[in-house]
ZADO-1210 file (C-alpha; in nm, 4 decimals, padded with zeros to 6 digits):
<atoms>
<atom x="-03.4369" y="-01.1028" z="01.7708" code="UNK" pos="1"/>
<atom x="-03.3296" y="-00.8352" z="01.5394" code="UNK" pos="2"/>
<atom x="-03.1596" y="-00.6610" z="01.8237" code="UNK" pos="3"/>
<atom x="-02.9201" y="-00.9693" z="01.9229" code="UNK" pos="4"/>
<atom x="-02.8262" y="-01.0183" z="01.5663" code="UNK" pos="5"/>
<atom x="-02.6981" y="-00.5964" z="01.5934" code="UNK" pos="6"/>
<atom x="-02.5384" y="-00.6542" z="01.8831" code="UNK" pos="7"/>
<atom x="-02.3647" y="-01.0088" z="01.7160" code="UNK" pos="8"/>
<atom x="-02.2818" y="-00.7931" z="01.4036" code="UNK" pos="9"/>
<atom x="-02.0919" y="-00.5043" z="01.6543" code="UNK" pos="10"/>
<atom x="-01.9341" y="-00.7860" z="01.8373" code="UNK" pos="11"/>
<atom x="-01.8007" y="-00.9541" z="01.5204" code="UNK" pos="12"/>
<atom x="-01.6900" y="-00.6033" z="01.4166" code="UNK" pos="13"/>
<atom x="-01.4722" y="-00.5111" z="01.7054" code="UNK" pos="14"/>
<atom x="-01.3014" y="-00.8343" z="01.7356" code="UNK" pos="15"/>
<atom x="-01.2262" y="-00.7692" z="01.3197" code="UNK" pos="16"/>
<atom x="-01.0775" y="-00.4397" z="01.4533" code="UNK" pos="17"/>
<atom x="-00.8918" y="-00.6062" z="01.7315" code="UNK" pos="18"/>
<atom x="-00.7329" y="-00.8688" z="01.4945" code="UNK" pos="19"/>
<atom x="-00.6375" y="-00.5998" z="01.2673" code="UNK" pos="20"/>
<atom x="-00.4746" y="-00.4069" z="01.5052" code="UNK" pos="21"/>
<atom x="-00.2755" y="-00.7058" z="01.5859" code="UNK" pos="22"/>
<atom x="-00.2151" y="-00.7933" z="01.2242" code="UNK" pos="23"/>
<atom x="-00.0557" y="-00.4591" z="01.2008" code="UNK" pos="24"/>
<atom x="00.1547" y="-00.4898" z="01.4881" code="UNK" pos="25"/>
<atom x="00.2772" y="-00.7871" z="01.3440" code="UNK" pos="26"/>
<atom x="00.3643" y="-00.6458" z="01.0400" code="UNK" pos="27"/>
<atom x="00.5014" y="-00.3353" z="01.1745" code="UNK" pos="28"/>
<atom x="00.7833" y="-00.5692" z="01.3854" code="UNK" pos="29"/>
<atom x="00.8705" y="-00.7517" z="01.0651" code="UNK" pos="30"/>
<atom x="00.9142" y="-00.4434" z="00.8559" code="UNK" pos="31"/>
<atom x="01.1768" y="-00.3224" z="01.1654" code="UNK" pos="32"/>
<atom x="01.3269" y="-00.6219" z="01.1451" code="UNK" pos="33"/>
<atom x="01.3329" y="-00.6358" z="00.7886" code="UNK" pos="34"/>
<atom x="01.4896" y="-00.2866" z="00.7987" code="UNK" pos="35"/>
<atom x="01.7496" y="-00.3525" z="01.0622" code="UNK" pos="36"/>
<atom x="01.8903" y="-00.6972" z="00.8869" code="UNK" pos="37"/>
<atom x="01.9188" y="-00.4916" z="00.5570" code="UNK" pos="38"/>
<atom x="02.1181" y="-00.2307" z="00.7109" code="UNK" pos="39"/>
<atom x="02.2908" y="-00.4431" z="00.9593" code="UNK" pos="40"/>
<atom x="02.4085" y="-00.6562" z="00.6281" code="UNK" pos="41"/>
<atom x="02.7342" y="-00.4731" z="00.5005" code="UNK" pos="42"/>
<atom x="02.8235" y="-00.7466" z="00.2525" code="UNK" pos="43"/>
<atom x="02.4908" y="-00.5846" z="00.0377" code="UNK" pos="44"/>
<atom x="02.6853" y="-00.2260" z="00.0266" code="UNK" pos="45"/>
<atom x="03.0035" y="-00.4236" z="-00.0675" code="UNK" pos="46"/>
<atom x="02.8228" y="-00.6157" z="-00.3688" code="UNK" pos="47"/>
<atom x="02.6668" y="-00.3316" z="-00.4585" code="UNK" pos="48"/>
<atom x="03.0370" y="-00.1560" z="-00.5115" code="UNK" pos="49"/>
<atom x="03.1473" y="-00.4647" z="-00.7223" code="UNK" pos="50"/>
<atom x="02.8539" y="-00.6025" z="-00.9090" code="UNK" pos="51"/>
<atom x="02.5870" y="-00.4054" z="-01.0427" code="UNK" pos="52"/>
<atom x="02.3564" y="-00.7331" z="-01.0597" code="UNK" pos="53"/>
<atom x="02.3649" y="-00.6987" z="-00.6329" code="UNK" pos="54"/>
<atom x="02.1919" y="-00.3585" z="-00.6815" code="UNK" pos="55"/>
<atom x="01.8956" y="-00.5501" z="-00.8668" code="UNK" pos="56"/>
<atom x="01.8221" y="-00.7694" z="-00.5397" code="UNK" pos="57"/>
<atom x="01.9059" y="-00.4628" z="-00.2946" code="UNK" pos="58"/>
<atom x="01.6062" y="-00.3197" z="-00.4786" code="UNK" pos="59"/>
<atom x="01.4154" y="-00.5973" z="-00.4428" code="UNK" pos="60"/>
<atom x="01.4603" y="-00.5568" z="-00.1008" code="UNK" pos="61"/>
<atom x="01.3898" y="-00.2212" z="-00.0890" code="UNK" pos="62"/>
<atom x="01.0489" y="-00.2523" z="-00.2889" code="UNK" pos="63"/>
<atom x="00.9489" y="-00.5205" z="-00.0623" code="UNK" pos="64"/>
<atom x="00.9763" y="-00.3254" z="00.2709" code="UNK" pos="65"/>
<atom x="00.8071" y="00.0080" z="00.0659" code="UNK" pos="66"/>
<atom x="00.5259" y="-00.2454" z="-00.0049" code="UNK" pos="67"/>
<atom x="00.5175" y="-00.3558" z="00.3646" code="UNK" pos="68"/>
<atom x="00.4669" y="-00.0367" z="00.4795" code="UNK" pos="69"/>
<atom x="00.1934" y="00.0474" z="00.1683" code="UNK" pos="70"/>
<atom x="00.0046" y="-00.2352" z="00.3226" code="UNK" pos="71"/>
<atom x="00.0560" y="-00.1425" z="00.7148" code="UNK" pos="72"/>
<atom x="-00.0746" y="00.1766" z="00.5962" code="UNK" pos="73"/>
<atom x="-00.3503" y="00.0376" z="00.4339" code="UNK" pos="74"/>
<atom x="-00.4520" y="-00.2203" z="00.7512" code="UNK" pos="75"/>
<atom x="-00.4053" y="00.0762" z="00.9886" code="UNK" pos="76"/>
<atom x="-00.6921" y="00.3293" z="00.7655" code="UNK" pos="77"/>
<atom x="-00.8790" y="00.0646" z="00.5619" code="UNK" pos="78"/>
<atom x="-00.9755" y="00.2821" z="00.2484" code="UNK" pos="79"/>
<atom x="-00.9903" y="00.2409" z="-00.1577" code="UNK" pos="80"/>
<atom x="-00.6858" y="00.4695" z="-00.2210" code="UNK" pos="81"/>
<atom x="-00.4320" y="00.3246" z="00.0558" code="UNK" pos="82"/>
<atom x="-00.5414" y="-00.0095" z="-00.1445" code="UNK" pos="83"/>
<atom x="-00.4546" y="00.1389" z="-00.5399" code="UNK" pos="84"/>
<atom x="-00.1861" y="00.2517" z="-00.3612" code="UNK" pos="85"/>
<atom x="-00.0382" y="-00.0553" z="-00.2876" code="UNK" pos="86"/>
<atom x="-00.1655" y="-00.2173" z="-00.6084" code="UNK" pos="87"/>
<atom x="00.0540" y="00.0629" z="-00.7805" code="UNK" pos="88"/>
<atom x="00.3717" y="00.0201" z="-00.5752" code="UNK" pos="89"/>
<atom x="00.3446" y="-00.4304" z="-00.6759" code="UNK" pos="90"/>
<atom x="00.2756" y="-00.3194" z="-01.0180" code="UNK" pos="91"/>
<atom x="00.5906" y="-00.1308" z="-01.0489" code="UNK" pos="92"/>
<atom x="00.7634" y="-00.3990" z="-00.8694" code="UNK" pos="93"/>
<atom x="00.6941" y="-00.6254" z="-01.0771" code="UNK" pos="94"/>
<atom x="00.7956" y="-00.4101" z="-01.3760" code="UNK" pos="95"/>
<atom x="01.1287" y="-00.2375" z="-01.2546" code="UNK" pos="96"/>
<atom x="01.2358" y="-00.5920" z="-01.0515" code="UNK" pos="97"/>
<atom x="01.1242" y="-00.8232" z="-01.2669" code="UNK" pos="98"/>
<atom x="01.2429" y="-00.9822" z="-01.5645" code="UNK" pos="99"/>
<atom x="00.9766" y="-00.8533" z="-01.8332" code="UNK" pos="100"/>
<atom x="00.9098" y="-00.9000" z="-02.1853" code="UNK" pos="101"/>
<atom x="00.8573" y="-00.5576" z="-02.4124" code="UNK" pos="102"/>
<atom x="00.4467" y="-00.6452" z="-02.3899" code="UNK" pos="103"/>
<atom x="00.4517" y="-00.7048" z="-01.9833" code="UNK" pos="104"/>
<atom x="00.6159" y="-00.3580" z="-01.9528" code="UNK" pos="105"/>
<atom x="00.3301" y="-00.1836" z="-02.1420" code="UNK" pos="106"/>
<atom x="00.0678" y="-00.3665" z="-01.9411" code="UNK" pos="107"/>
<atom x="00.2234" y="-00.2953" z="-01.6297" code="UNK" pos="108"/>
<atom x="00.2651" y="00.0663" z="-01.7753" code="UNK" pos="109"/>
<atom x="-00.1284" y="00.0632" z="-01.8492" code="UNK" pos="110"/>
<atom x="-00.2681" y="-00.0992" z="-01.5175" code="UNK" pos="111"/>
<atom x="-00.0283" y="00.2492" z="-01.3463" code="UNK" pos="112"/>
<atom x="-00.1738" y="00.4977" z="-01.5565" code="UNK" pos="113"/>
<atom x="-00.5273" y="00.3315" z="-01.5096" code="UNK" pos="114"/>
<atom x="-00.4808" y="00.3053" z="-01.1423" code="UNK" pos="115"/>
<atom x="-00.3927" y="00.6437" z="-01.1384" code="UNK" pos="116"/>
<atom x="-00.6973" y="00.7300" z="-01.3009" code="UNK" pos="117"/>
<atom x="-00.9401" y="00.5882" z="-01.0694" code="UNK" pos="118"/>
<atom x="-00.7204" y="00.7161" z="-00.7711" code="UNK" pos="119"/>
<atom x="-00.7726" y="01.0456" z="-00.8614" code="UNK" pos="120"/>
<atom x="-01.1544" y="00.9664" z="-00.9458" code="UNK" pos="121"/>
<atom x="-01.1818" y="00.8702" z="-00.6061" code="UNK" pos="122"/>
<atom x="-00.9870" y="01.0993" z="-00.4390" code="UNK" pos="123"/>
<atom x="-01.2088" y="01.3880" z="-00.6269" code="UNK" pos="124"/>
<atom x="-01.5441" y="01.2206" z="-00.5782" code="UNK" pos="125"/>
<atom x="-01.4647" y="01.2200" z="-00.1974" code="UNK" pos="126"/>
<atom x="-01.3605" y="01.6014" z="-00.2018" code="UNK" pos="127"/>
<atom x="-01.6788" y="01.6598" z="-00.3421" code="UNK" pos="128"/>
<atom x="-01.8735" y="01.4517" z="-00.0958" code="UNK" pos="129"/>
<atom x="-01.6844" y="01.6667" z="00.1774" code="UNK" pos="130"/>
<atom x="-01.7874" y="01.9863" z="-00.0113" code="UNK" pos="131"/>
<atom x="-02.1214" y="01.9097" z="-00.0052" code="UNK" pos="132"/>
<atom x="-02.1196" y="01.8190" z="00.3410" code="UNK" pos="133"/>
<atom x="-02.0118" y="02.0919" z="00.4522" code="UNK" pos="134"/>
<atom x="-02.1346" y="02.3384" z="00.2044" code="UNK" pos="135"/>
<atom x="-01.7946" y="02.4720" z="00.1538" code="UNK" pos="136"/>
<atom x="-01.9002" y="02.4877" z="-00.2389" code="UNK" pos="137"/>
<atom x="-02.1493" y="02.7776" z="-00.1667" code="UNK" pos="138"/>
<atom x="-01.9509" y="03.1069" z="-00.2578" code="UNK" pos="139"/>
<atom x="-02.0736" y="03.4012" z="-00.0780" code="UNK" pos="140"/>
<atom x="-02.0733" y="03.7666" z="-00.2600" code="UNK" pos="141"/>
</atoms>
């Protein structure tokens, strides 16, 4: 019995992979078409020579399709820094885009920095892992 319920579990697994695959793919032809329809769109470069309130929503735009990609990235190799990643990239959305008050600024200012922090935790904890799998921290005379 225990052996069907494995053999459910790897089943229910690949099809996860499958749809995520697919889920990128999907994403992948929207940030191309994204892409192309904001370069393809001349009267953007023309606002942005006239009014300097276009270049807010041009950056909008911009942050939207960097975020797109954060989060193909992060559906393509599923792991916790592609994720802070993409929770640092909204955060600063929100704060550069976004009409903020004095106090939103320093939170969003705060969750970076703190992000940061537990990136590089992470990133550091898994270097070490590696080290000690390999036993590349061994120094030879």
């Amino acid at each position: 019995m225990e052996d069907r319920a494995m053999k459910f579990k790897k089943h229910i697994q690949r099809w996860c992979g499958v749809l995520e695959m697919i889920m990128s793919v999907l994403m992948l032809i929207g940030i191309l078409f994204s892409i192309f329809s904001l370069v393809r769109d001349m009267d953007i470069f023309q606002n942005l020579l006239t009014d300097t309130g276009a270049f807010k929503q041009y950056l909008d735009q911009i942050f939207m399709l960097v975020i797109g990609i954060e989060f193909l990235v992060m559906l393509c190799r599923p792991n916790s820094e592609n994720v802070i990643e993409v929770l640092i990239f909204l955060v600063a959305r929100h704060m550069i885009v976004g009409d903020t008050t004095p106090y939103q600024d320093f939170v969003s200012v705060i969750s970076v920095a703190l992000l940061c922090v537990v990136r590089r935790y992470l990133r550091n904890a898994r270097e070490d892992r590696q080290e000690k799998k390999t036993g590349s921290g061994l120094h030879q005379d």
